[in-house]
N, C-alpha and C positions, 0 to 999 in steps of 0.2 A: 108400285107405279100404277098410274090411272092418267088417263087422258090429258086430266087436269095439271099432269104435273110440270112442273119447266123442264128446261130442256137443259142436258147434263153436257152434252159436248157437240160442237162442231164439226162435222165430215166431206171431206166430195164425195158426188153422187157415185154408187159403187163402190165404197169402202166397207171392206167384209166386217169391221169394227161398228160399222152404225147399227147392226144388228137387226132382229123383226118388226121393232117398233121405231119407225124414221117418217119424217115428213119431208120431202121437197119443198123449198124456200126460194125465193129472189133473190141476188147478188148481195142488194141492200139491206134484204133482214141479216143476212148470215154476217156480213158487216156489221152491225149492230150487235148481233149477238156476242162478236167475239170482242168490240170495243166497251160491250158493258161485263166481259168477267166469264162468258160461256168460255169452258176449256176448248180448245182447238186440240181435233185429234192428230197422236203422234204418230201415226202411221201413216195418214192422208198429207198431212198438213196443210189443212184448206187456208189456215193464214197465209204462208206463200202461195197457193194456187191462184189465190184472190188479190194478194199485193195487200198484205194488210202487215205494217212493219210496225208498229207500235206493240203490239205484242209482245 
C-alpha cells in the first residue's frame, strides 16, 4: 500500500476496522465511493449510517 493506492472500503469515522491509514471524507464522496463498488465495512455499516440502500 502507498498513498497512491484506492481505497479498499468504506467506514464511519471511528471504526476500529478502518485501521492506521484512513482519510476523513464528505457525505458525497463516501456516497460515491460505495455507488461505484468500494466495499462498505461490515462492522460500521456506513451504507445504512448514510441511507445508501442500493447496496
Amino acid at each position: 500500500m502507498n498513498r497512491d493506492s484506492p481505497p479498499v472500503a468504506v467506514h464511519v469515522g471511528g471504526c476500529h476496522m478502518a485501521g492506521k491509514r484512513w482519510t476523513g471524507v464528505p457525505r458525497d464522496v463516501a456516497l460515491r465511493a460505495l455507488s461505484e463498488g468500494i466495499e462498505a465495512c461490515g462492522h460500521c455499516r456506513p451504507d445504512a449510517e448514510l441511507g445508501y440502500l442500493d447496496g
